[in-house]
C-alpha positions, -999 to +999 in steps of 0.1 A: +027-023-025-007-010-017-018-022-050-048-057-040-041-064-070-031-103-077-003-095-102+015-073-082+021-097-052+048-114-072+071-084-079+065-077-043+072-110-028+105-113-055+116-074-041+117-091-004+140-114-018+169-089-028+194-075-006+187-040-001+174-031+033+161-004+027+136-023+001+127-047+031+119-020+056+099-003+027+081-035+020+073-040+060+059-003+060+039-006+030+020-040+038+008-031+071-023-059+063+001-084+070+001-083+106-034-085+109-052-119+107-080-126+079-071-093+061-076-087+027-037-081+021-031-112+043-050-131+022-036-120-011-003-126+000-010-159+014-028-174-015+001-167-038+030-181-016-001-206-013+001-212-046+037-212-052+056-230-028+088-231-049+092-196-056+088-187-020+112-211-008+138-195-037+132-161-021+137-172+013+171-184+004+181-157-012+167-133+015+192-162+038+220-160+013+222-117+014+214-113+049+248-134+060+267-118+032+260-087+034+244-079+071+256-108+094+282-080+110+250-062+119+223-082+131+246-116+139+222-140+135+193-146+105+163-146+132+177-108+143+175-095+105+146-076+096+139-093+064+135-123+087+102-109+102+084-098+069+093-139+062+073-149+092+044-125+082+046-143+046+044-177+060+017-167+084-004-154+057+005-186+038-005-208+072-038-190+071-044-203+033-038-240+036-045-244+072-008-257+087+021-248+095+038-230+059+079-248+056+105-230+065+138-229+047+158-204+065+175-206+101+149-199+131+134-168+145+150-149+176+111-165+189+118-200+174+156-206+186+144-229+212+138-254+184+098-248+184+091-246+151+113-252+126 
């Protein structure tokens, strides 16, 4: 994950997608660039979920799809999972990239369940 190399962002972005959370927390750790605005990790990440849309969306389901089978006893709601904030630091970086808003396909944040941006 500390790879900025462009051919590693995929695998990364596909791991984020799986239902281990352990794998999640590891991504979080490991891509600390994320957080911060006009990074060089930001930008990496952003131009390929930039680039393709589709495969993000995929992921963001499935990341949706494990997180209610598997962990909706635990964190109750989507916007409480931690998978769920390495999501909003993918579509940030993403926002950065195209210059809007990035689509979301999964339920709102704990931040966003007043209807603000969905």
């Amino acid at each position: 994950m500390e790879s900025n190399e462009p051919w590693v962002v995929r695998f990364v972005v596909q791991l984020a997608g799986e239902y281990v959370l352990e794998i999640l927390e590891a991504i979080g750790r490991g891509l600390p660039g994320l957080a911060s605005p006009d990074s060089g990790q930001r930008r990496l990440y952003g131009e390929f979920i930039a680039r393709n849309p589709a495969f993000f969306a995929r992921t963001e389901r499935r990341m949706v799809s494990y997180s209610s089978c598997y962990y909706r006893w635990k964190y109750g709601t989507f916007g409480n999972y931690p998978g769920s904030v390495l999501l909003e630091a993918f579509r940030a970086a993403a926002s950065e990239q195209v210059g809007a808003r990035w689509p979301r396909h999964t339920p709102p944040s704990a931040d966003d369940a007043d209807g603000g941006s969905a």
